[in-house]
C-alpha positions as CSV (number, residue, x, y, z in Angstrom):
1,X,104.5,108.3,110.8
2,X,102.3,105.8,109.0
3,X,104.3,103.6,105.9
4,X,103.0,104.7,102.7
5,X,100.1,103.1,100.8
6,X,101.1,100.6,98.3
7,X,98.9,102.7,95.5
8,X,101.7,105.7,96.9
9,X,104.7,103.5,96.2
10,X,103.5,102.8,92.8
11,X,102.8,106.4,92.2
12,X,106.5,108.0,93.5
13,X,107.9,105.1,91.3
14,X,106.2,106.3,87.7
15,X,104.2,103.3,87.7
16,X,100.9,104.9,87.4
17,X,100.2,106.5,84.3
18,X,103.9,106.0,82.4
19,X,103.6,101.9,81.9
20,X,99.5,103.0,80.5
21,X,101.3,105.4,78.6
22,X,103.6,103.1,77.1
23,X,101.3,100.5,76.1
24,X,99.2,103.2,74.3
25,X,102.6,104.5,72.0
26,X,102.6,100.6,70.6
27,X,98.9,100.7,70.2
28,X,99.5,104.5,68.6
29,X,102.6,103.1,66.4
30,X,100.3,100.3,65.2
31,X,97.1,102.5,64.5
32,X,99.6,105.6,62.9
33,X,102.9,104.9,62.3
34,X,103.8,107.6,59.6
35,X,104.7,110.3,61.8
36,X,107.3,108.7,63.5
37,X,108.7,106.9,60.4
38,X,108.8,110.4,59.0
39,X,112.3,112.0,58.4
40,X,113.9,115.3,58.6
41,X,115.5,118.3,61.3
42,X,111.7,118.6,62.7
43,X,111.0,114.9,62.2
44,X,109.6,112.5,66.1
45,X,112.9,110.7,65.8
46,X,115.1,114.0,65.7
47,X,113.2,115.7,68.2
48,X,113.5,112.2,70.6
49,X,117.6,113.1,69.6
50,X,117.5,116.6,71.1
51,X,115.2,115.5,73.8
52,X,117.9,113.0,74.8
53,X,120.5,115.6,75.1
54,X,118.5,118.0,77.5
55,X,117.9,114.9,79.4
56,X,121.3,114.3,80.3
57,X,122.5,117.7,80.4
58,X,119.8,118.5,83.4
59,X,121.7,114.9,84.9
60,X,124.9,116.6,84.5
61,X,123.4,119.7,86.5
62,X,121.5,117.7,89.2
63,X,124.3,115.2,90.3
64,X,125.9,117.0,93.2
65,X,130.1,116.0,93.2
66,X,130.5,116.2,97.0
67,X,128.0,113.3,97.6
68,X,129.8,111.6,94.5
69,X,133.2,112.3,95.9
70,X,131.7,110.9,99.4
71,X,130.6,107.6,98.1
72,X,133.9,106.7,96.3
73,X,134.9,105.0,99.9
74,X,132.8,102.1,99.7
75,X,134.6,100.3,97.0
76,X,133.2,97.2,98.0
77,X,129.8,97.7,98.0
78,X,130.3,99.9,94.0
79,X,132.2,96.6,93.1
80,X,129.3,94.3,94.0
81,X,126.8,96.6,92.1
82,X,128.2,97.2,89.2
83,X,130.0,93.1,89.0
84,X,126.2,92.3,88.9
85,X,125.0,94.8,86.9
86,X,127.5,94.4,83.9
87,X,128.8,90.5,84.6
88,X,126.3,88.7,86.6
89,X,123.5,89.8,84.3
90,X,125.1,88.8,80.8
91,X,126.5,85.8,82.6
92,X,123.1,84.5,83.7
93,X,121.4,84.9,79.8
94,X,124.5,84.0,77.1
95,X,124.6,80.4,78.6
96,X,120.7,79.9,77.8
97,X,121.1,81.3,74.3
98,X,120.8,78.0,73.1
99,X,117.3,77.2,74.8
100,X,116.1,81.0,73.6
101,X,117.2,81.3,70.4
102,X,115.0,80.0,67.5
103,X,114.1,81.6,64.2
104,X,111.2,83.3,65.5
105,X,112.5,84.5,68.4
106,X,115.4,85.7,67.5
107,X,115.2,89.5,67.6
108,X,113.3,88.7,71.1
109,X,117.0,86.9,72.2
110,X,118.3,90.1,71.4
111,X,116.2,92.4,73.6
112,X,116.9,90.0,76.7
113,X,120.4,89.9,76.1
114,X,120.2,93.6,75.7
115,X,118.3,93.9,79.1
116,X,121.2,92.3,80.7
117,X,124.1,94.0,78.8
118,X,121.8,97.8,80.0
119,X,123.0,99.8,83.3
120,X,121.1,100.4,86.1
121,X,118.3,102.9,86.6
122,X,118.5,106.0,88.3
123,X,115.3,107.6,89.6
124,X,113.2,104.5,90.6
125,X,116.6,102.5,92.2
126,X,117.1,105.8,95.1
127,X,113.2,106.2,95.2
128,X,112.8,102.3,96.8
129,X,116.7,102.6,98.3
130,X,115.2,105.6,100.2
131,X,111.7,103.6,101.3
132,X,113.8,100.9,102.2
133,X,115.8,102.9,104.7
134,X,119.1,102.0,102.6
135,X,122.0,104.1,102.1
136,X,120.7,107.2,99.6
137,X,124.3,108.4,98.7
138,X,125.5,105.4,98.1
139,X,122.7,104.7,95.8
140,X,122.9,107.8,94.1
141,X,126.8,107.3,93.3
142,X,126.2,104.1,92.1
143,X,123.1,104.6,90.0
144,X,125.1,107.4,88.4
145,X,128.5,106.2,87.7
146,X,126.1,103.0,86.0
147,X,124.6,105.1,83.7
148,X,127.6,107.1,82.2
149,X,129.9,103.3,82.6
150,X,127.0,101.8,80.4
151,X,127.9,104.0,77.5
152,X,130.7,102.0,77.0
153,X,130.2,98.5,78.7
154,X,126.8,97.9,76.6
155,X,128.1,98.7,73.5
156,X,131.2,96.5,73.7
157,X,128.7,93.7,75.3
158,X,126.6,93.8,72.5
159,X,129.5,94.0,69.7
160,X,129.9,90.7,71.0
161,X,126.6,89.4,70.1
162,X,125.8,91.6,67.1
163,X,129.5,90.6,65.4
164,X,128.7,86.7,65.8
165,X,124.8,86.9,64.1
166,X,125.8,89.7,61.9
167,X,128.9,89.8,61.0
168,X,129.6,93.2,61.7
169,X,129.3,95.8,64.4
170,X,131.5,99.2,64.7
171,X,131.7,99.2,68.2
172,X,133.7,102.8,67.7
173,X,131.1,104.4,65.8
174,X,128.5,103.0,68.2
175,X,130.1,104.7,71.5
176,X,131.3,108.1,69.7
177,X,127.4,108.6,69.3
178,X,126.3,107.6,72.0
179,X,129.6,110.2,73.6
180,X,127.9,112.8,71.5
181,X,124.3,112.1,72.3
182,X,125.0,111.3,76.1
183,X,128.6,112.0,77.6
184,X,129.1,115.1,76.2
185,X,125.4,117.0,77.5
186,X,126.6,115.2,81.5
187,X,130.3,117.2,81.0
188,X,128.5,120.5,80.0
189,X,125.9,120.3,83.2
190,X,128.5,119.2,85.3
191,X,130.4,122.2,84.0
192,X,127.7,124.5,84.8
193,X,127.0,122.8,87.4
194,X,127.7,125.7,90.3
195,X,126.4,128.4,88.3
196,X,122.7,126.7,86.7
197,X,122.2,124.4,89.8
198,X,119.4,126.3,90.9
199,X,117.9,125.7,87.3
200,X,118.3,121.9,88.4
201,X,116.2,122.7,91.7
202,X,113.5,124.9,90.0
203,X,112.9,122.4,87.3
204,X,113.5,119.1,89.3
205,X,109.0,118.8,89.9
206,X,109.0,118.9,86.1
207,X,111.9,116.8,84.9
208,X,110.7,113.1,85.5
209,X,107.5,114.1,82.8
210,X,109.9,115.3,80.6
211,X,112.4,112.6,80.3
212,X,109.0,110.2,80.5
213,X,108.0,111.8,77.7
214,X,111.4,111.8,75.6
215,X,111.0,107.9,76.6
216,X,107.7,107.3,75.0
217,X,108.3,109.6,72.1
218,X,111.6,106.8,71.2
219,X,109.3,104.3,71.9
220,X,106.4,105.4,69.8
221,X,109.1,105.5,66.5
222,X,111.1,102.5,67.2
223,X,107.5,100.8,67.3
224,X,106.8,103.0,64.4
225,X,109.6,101.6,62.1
226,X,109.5,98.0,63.4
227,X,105.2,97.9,62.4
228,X,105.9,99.3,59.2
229,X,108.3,96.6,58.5
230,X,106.0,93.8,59.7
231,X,108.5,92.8,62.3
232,X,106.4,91.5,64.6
233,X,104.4,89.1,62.5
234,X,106.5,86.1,64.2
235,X,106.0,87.1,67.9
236,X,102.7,85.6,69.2
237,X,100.7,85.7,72.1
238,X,103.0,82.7,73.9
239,X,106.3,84.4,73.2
240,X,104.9,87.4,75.4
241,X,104.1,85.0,78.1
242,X,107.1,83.3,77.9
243,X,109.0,86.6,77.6
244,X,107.3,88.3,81.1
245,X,107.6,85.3,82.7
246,X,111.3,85.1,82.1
247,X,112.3,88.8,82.7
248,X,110.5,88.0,86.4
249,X,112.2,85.1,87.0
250,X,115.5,86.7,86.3
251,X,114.5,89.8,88.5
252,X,114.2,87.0,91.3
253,X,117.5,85.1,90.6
254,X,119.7,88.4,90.3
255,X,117.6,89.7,93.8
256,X,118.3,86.7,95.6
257,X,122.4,86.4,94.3
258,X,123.0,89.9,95.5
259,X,121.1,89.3,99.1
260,X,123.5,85.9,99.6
261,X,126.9,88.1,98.0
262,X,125.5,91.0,100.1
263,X,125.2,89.2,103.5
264,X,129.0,86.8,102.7
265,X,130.6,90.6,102.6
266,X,129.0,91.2,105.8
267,X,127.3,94.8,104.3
268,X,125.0,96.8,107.0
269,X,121.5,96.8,106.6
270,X,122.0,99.7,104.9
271,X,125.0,99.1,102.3
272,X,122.4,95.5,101.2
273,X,119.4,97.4,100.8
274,X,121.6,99.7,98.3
275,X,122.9,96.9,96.6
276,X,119.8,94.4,96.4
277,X,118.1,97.4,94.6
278,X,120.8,99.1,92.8
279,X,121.7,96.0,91.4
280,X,119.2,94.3,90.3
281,X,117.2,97.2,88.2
282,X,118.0,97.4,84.9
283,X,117.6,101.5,82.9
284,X,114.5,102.1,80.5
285,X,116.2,105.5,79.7
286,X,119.3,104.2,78.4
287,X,117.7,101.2,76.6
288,X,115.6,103.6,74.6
289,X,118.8,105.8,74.1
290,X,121.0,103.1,73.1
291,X,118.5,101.3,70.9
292,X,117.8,104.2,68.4
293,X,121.8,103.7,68.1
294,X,122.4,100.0,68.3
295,X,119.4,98.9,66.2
296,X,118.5,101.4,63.8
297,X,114.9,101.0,61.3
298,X,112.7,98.0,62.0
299,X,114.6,96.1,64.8
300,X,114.3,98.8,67.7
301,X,110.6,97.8,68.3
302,X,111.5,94.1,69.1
303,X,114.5,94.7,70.5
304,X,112.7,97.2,73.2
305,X,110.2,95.0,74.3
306,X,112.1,92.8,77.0
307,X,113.0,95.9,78.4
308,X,109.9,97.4,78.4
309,X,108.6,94.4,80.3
310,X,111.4,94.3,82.8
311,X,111.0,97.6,83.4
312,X,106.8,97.5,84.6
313,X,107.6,94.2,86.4
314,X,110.5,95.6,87.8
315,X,109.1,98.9,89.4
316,X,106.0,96.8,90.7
317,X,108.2,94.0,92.6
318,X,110.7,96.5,93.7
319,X,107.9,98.5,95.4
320,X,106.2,95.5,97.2
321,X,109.7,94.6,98.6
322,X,110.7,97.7,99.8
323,X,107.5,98.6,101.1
324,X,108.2,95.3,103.3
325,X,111.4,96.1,104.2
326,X,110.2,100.0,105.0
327,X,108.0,97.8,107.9
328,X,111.2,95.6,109.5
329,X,113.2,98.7,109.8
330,X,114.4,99.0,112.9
331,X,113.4,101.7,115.3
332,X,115.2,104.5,116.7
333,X,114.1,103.1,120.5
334,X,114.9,99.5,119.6
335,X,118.9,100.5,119.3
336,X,120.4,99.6,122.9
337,X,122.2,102.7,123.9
338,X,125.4,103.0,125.9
C-alpha cells in the first residue's frame, strides 16, 4: 500500500481549511468585533461556553476505559510524556524570561509561557502516532490523561506567573471553572458511556468540525475583546517573526530532548514514536478553553497568539516527520523469523 501524499497528511491533521479559518476569525474580529464583544445567555462568548461543554462530554463518551485501563502498564513511557509536557516545557521558557520580556512584549511572554504551561493535544498527536507506526493505545491514554491533568497543572503553572506580574491570581476559582466547564461534561460521558457509546460512533465523522468550530468561535471573541481594546497596537510585524521563529525552534529542542530521553530508556520503536509525538504537541482546544478563564476581556487575543502559531507549525512539522518515519518502518518480511 502506497504512503500517503503529504497534501493527505495535511488534510487527516486539520491543517487544510482550519489554520485558513483561523486567520480569517482575526481578520473578522478586526473588521466586526461587536458581536462577539456582545453579552448575554444567547451572546458568541456564551454559546463558545456551552459549545465547550458538549465538546468534552462527547470526549467523555468516546474514550473507551479498557484501552485506558490497558495502557496504565507503561509507567515509564506516561512518565516521560507527561515530565516533558508539564516540566520540560516550562523549564525550557521561565529561564529566558529575562531575554523575552520587555514592555511591549509582555502579554506576548505570557502566551509563550502559556504554550508551555498547556497539555498535549489529542486528535492530531494519535493521527501522526498512528502514521508513524507508534503505539496507538498508548498514545491515546496519554493524550487523554494530558488533557483532564492540564486542568489543574496549567492553572497552578500559571498562578505562578500571573501572582508575580499581577499580584493576584485565585488559582481556586480558576480550576472550579474550568471543573465545571471541563471535568464535569468528561464524568457525565464517561457515565453514559456504555449506554450513548454508539452516539460517540454515529457522530464521531462530524465531531472534529464541531469542536473546530467551538475553537474559532473562542477565537473570533477573544480577538474581538483584545481589538476593541487596542491591545495589539505594540505588537509589530518583527515580534510575529520573532514569535514563529521561536515557537519552531522550541518544537525542535523539546523533539530532539524526548528522541535522546527516549532512546537512554531504551523504548521500542514503538513506545519513541508515542512519546516524540505525544510529547512534544502542545493542545489548541484547551488553550482556547483555558484562556476565556485565565485571561478574561482584552488579554485573551494576545495571549492566544503563541499558541495559535505553535499549533499551525506544529501540525505541519509533525506531518513531514511522521510521513518520514511512516517510510523507515520496518517490514513485516524484514523481521527474521525463528
Amino acid at each position: 500500500m502506497p504512503n500517503p501524499s503529504f497534501r493527505s497528511l495535511l488534510t487527516r491533521a486539520g491543517l487544510d481549511w482550519f489554520i485558513i479559518a483561523l486567520l480569517s476569525m482575526i481578520g473578522l474580529a478586526k473588521l466586526w468585533p461587536q458581536p462577539g464583544i456582545q453579552q448575554g445567555p444567547f451572546s458568541l462568548s456564551s454559546l463558545a461556553t456551552y459549545g465547550v461543554a458538549l465538546i468534552f462530554f462527547f470526549y467523555g463518551l468516546k474514550l473507551n476505559i479498557g484501552q485506558l485501563r490497558e495502557g496504565l502498564r507503561n509507567y515509564r513511557l506516561h512518565l516521560l510524556i507527561h515530565l516533558t509536557t508539564f516540566i520540560l516545557f516550562p523549564a525550557i521558557i521561565l529561564p529566558l524570561r529575562s531575554l523575552l520580556l520587555t514592555p511591549d512584549t509582555a502579554l506576548l511572554w505570557l502566551g509563550i509561557f502559556y504554550v508551555a504551561a498547556l497539555p498535549s493535544t489529542v486528535s492530531s498527536a494519535v493521527v501522526m502516532v498512528s502514521i508513524a507506526g507508534g503505539n496507538i493505545p498508548a498514545a491515546i491514554f496519554n493524550a487523554s490523561i494530558s488533557s483532564l491533568i492540564g486542568v489543574f497543572i496549567t492553572p497552578l503553572w500559571m498562578s505562578f506567573l500571573l501572582a508575580t506580574t499581577q499580584g493576584h491570581f485565585d488559582v481556586g476559582n480558576v480550576v472550579g471553572k474550568l471543573t465545571i466547564q471541563v471535568i464535569l461534561p468528561v464524568v457525565l460521558g464517561l457515565l453514559l458511556n456504555h449506554p450513548l457509546r454508539w452516539l460517540a460512533g454515529w457522530l464521531k465523522p462530524y465531531l472534529r468540525y464541531f469542536d473546530q468550530v467551538v475553537i474559532l468561535l473562542i477565537v473570533y471573541t477573544a480577538f474581538c475583546e483584545s481589538f476593541a481594546h487596542h491591545s495589539f497596537e505594540a505588537i509589530s510585524a518583527g515580534d510575529m517573526l520573532w514569535l514563529a521563529a521561536f515557537m519552531l525552534g522550541l518544537f525542535f529542542l523539546v523533539f530532539g530532548l524526548i528522541n535522546i530521553s527516549s532512546r537512554w530508556l531504551h523504548f521500542n520503536r514503538e513506545d519513541r514514536i508515542t512519546a516524540l509525538f505525544c510529547g512534544s504537541k502542545k493542545s489548541l482546544i484547551q488553550g482556547t478553553v483555558m484562556a476565556t478563564v485565565l485571561f478574561p476581556g482584552s488579554l485573551g487575543g494576545v495571549v492566544l497568539l503563541p499558541i495559535m502559531v505553535y499549533h499551525a507549525l506544529q501540525l505541519i512539522v509533525a506531518s513531514v516527520l511522521a510521513q518520514r518515519m511512516a517510510r523507515q518502518q520496518p517490514k513485516k518480511t524484514d523481521v527474521i523469523q525463528p
